[in-house]
N, C-alpha and C positions, 0 to 999 in steps of 0.2 A: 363547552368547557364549563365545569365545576369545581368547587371548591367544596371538598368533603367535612362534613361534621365531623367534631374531635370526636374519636372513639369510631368514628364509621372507619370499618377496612372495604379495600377495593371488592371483596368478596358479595362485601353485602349490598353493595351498593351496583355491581354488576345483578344479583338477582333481584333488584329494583326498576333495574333497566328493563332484564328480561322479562317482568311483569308489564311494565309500560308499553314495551314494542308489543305483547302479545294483546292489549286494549285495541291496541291500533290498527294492526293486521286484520282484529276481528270485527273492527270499525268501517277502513277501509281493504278492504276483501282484494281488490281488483289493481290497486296501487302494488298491495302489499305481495303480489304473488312472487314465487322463489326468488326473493329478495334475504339476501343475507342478514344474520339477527344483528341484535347489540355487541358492542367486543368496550367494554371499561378498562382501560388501562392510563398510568400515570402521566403527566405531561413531563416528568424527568425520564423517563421511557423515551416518550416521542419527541425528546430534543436531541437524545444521543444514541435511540436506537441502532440505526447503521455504524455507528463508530464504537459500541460497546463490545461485541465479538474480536472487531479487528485488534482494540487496546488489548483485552485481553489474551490474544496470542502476540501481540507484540508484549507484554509482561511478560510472558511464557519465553517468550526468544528472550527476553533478558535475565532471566533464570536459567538458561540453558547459558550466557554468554560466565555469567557468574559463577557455576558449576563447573564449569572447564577452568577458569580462571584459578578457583579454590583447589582443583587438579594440577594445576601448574605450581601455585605455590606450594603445596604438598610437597610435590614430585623433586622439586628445587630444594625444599627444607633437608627431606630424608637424604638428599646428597651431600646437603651441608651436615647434617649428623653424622655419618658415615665419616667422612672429612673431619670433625670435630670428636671422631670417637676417644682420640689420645688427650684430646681438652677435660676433655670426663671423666676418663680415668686418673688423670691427678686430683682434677678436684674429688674425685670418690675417695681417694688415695689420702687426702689433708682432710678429709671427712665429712664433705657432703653427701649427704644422703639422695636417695634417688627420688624422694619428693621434692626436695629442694632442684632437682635437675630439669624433673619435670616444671615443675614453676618459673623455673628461668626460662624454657624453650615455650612456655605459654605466655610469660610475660613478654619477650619476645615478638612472637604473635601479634599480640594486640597493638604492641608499638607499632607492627608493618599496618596494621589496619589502621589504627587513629591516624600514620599520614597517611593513608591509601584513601579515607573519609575525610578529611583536610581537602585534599588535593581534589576528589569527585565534587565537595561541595562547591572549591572554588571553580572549578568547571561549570557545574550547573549554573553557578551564579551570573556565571559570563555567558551560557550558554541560552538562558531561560529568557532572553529576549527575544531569539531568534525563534524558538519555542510560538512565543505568543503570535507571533507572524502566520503559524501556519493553518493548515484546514482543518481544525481537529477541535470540536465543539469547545465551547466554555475555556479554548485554551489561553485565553486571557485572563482569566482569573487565577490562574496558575501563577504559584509565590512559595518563596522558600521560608516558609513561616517555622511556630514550633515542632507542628507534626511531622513534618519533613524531617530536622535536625532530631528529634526519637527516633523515627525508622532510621532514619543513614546511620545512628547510634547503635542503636540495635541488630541493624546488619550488621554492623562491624564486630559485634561481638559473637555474633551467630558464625560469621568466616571467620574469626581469628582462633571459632573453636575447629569447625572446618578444615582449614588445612592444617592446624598446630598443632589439634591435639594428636593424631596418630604419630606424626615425630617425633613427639614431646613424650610417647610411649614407647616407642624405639631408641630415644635417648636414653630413658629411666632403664631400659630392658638390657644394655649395653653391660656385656660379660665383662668385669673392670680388673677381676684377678690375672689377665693376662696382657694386658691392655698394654704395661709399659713396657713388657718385654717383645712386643713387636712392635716397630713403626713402620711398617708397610700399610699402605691403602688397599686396605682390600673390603669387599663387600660380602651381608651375611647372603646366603640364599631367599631368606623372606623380604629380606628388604628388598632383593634385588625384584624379585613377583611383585611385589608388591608396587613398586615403582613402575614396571612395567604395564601392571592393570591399570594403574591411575591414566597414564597412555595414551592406552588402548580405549578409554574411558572417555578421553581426550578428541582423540580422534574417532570415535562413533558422534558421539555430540554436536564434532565440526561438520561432520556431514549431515547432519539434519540443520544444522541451519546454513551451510552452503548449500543445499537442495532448494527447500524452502526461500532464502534467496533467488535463486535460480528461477522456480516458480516465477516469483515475482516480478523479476525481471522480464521475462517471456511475455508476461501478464501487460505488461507495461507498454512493451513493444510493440505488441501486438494492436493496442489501443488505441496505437499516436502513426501507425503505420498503415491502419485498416482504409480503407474506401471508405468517404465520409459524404458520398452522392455529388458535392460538389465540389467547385472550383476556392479552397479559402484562400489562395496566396492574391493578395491585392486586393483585401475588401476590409470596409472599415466602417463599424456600426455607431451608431448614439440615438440617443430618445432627445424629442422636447417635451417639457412639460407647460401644456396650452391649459390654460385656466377654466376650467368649465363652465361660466356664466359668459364670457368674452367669445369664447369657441368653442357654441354650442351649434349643433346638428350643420347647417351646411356653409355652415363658418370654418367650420372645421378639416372640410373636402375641401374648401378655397383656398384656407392657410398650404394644406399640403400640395394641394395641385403647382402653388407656386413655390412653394420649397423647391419641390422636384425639381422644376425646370430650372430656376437658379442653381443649382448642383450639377445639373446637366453638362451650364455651360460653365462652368469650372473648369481649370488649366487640368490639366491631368485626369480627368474624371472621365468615363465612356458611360456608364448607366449610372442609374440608383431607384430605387423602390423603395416601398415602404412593406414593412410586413409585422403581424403580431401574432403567436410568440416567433423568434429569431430561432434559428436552428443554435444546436450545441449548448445551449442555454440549460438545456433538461425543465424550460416552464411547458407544462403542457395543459389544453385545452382540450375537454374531450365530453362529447356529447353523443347521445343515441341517434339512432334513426330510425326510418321507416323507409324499407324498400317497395317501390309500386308494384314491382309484380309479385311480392311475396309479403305482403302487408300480419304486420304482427302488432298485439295488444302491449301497451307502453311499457308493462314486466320484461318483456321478453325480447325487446328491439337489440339488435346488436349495438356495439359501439366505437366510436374510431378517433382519437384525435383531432383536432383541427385546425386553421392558420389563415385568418385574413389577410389578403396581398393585395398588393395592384399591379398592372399592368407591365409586363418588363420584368420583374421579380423573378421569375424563374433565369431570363436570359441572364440579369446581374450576379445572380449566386454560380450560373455556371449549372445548373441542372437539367438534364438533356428533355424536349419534349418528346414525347417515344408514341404517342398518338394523338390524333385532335389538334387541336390548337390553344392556344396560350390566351390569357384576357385580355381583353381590348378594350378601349374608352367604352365603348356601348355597353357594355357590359356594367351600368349603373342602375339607377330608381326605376326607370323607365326602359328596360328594357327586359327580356327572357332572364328568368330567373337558372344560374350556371352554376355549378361545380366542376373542381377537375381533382382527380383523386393521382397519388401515385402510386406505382405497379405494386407495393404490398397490399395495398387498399382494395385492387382489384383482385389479386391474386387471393384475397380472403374471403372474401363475399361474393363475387362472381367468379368462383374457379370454372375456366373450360369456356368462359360466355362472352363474347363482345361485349366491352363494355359501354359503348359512346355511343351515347342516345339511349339509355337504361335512364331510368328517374329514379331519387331518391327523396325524402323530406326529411330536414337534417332538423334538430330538436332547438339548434341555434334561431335566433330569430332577434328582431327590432321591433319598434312601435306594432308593423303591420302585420306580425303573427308569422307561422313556419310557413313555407311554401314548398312548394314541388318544384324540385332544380331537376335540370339536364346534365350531365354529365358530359365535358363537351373536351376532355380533355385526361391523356393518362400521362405523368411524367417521375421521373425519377424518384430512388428513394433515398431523399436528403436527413439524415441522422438528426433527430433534434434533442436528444441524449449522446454525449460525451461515452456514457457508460453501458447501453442498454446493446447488448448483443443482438437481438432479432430484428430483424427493418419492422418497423410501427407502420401499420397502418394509418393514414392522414386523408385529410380531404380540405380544398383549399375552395375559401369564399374571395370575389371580389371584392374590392373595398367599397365601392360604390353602391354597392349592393348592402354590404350590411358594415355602415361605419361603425363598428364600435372605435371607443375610444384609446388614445395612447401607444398608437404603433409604434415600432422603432425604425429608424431611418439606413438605409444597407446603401452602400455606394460602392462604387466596383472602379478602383483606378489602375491608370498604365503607368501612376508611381510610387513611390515606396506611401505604403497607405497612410502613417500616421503622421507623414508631412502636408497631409493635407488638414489637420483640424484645425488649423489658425482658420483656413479659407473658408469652412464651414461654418466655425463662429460669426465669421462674418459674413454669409450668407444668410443664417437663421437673425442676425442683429438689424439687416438691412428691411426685413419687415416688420419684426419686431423685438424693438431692443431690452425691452423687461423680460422676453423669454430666457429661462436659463437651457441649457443645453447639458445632457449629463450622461455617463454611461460611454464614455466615447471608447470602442477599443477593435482591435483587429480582430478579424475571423480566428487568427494563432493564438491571440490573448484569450478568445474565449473557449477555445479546443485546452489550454495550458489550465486554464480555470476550472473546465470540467475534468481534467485528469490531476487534478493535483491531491486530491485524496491516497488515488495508486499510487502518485511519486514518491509523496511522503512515506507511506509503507513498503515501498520501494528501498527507496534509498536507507530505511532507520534499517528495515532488515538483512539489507545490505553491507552496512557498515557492522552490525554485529557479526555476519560470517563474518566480515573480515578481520574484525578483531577477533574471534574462534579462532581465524585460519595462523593470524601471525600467536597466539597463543598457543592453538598446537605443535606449532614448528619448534616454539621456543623449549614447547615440556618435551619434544624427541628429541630435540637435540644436546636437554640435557641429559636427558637418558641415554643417551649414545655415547656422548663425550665423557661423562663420571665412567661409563664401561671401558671406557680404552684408557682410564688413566687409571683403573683399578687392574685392567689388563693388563698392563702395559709388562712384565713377565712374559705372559703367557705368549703376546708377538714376540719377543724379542727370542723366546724360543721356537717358535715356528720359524721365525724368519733365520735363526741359527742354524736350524734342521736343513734347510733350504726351501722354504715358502718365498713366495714370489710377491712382489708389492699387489698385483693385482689381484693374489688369492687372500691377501689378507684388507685390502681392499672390498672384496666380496662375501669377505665373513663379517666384518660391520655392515653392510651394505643388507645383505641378507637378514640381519636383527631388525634392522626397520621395515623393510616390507614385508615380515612375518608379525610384526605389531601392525603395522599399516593397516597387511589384512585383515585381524581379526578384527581391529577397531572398523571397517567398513564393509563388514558379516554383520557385527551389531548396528551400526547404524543403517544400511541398508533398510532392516526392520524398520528401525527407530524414524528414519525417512517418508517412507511409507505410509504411516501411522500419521507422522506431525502434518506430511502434502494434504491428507485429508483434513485436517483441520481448516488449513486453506483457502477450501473450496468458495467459499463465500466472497474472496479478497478476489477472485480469480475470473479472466476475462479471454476468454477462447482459448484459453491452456485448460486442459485434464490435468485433475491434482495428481494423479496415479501414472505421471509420463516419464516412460522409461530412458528417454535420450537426455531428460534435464536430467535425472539422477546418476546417470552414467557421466554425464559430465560435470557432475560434483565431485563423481569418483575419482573422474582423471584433475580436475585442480587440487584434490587434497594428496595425490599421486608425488604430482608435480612439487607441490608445498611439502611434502613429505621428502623424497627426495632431495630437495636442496638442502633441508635442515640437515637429511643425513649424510650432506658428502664431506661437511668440513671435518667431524670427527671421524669419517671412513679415511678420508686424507690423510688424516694427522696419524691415526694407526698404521698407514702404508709408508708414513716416513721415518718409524721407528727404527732409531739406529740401533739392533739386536746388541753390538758390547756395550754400548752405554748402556740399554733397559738391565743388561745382564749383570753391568757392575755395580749401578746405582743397589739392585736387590743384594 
């Protein structure tokens, strides 16, 4: 870590590096062989790396929520002009002019948004604590200062041009020399396209972020539902923290060896271990090695994860042993030096070969330098990533063998787990009571810990389909209902002909699933496109899966649908002599 000279850019200071690493390569030859170069990049990079792609399509899904939204109030405005066209025409009439028309339907406008920006702010306001709670870097520093109230300013004026101004040009465009001599509602033909593209516009939109949604969810699912190697219902983790001057080297195997047992005999308790790192955690330890029958120069040793345990550790978590055997007290300072790898471990580096009683020499090591382990044992492949799709390869040390320091303590009970950390306290207190104890939390706490990045991007883009979804229904349904109150004629003479409730029923009904469709011909596309963006957020779901996007289709169906029955309704109950006499 560096701190760059004012005036250095990353550029030049990366080809300072690659002079340096090229010194050293040509220094050390045999270190340095196909070893990867220098890579310079910012430490505001590497603190929000993984979460810079996802903000960014989650901004994107909030411009797609915004988009629809400014379609809605469009689509709602051009009704109310339609509606207001005899309002217009007087005032054209007592001599306002048609800038002054437009200026009022823009003026208008900006009134809906300054409260529409009132009201978001006071939402965020309420909202931005629960914000700070969640998994999303730096989201504590998050404040609704002045740059915030400019841009929510400036949105606002951006949308009040957005959806007002085409109204506010359809108001001004309003033929006014015939205006007072009919007072029927009726619509022009562009307006009425016009309304109906906004839609259709509508409803492509909701279905890219009801897919994408969908994704997500799938994504989610699939994470919290997969095979996780072991048993986590009833286990309950914490660390001590031993002072390392007080418990040092076989102070430290004393303190633990009687931990353990005191936990053992614990009311509700059946095992406990010790192990470091703790599975689901995503800390990984990962070191090279050297296989004895296939012995390579230290460039080129393969490399695997790893996990100091003791004895029981496997039986506690619930991870099956599938060959060999398990560690046993012997297995300390003084005895055959052991490993016991699980099935991805072997599955990678001995495919096709027995592996029990193969030697390996793992790069880890103590005081007494690496040594040549046996492998005396192959067992399950326990997840120690939340997030990491393929089984890791691992290979697991006795504790006694190579104590390093600071395990975390795993206990496995036959009662609800987190009723037991009173008893714990007071087992780690009863030999020594200046330890503190910390970190105490369930196998679920820390599986909820490691998915919580998904959830959140879960749930935020979740709740925007769903606000897409009730804001599509809301722009068909005005578009349906303004149709049947401008029709309202046209059934009342069908239905006078002798048209039947149900055919006119089906001639509303038919307006909307011929917007429907075309809105998800384009977004189908538009779907497509946005799932690949996806792919990075995404955990055993395909961004390009045709059964989630067909089942976007059929909810925005379904949402579609309902918006359109009430004004398909209200046209089947048109009493034909009233519509007939009202005209």
């Amino acid at each position: 870590m560096a701190r760059l000279k004012p005036g250095v850019s990353i550029e030049q200071a990366q080809a300072q590096m690659d002079t340096i690493a090229a010194s050293l390569a040509a220094r050390y030859p045999d270190s340095s062989k196909n070893q990867p170069g220098t890579y310079v990049r910012p430490e505001l990079d590497h603190l929000v790396g993984d979460a810079r792609w996802p903000l960014f399509i989650l901004l994107g899904a909030v411009g797609l929520v915004l988009a629809v939204a400014c379609a809605n109030i469009a689509n709602l405005l051009l009704a109310h002009t339609e509606e207001r066209a005899h309002e217009f025409t007087v005032r054209a009439a007592i001599g306002a002019g048609r800038g002054r028309i437009v200026r009022q339907f823009i003026t208008e406008s900006l009134t809906l948004s300054a409260i529409g920006c009132a009201a978001g702010l006071a939402v965020a306001t309420f909202s931005i604590r629960l914000f700070r709670a969640l998994p999303v870097p730096r989201a504590s520093e998050a404040v609704i200062d002045g740059r915030v109230l400019a841009f929510s300013l400036a949105l606002a004026v951006v949308t009040s041009v957005l959806f007002g101004f085409v109204p506010a040009l359809r108001a001004g465009s309003i033929e006014f020399s015939g205006g007072l001599k009919d007072g029927s509602r009726t619509s022009t033909p562009g307006s009425d396209r016009l309304r109906q593209g906004l839609c259709v516009a509508q409803v492509a939109l909701g279905l890219v972020l009801v897919s994408g949604a969908g994704l997500l969810i799938g994504s989610f699912l699939h994470l919290v539902r997969r095979d996780l190697g072991f048993r986590p219902e009833g286990l309950l983790t914490f660390s001590v923290n031993l002072a390392s001057k007080e418990y040092a080297g076989p102070k430290q195997l004393d303190f633990h060896a009687r931990l353990l047992d005191q936990l053992r005999n614990l009311p509700g308790v059946t095992s406990s271990a010790l192990a470091m790192p703790l599975p689901l955690t995503g800390s990984q330890m990962s070191v090279a090695f050297n296989i004895q029958q296939r012995p390579a120069p230290p460039a080129e040793r393969p490399r695997a994860n790893m996990a100091i345990v003791t004895p029981g550790f496997f039986r506690t978590l619930g991870v099956p042993v599938l060959e060999g055997r398990d560690f046993v007290e012997r297995d300390d300072a003084t005895g055959a030096p052991v490993v016991i790898v699980n099935r991805a471990f072997a599955d990678r580096f001995f495919p096709g070969e027995k592996v029990l009683g193969k030697r390996i020499e793992p790069g880890a090591s103590d005081a007494s330098g690496t040594k040549m382990r046996e492998i005396v044992g192959v067992v399950g492949n326990a997840r120690q990533s939340s997030l990491k799709m393929e089984e890791e390869p691992i290979h697991y040390f006795a504790y006694r063998q190579l104590p390093w320091c600071c395990p975390s303590i795993v206990v496995r009970s036959a009662i609800e787990p987190a009723s037991l950390e009173p008893a714990l306290r007071g087992a780690v207190a009863s030999l020594d009571k200046q330890l503190p104890i910390y970190d105490v939390r369930t196998a679920d706490d820390m599986l909820a810990r490691g998915v919580a990045g998904p959830r959140f991007q879960m749930l935020l883009l979740g709740s925007f389909a769903g606000i897409a979804l009730l804001l599509t229904a809301i722009g068909l349904y005005g578009v349906l209902a303004s149709s049947v109150v401008t029709r309202t004629r046209e059934m009342g003479v069908r239905m006078a002909l002798g048209a039947t409730r149900q055919q006119v029923l089906a001639i509303v009904l038919k307006r909307a699933m011929l917007l429907l469709l075309l809105g998800i011909s384009i977004g189908v596309v538009g779907a497509f496109a946005g799932n690949q963006l996806l792919s990075t957020m995404l955990y055993g779901v395909a961004p390009h899966n045709p059964l989630l996007v067909a089942a976007a289709c059929v909810v925005l169906t379904i949402t579609a649908a309902a918006a359109a029955y009430l004004p398909a309704r209200r046209a089947a109950s048109i009493d034909p002599i009233r519509a007939l006499r009202a005209e």
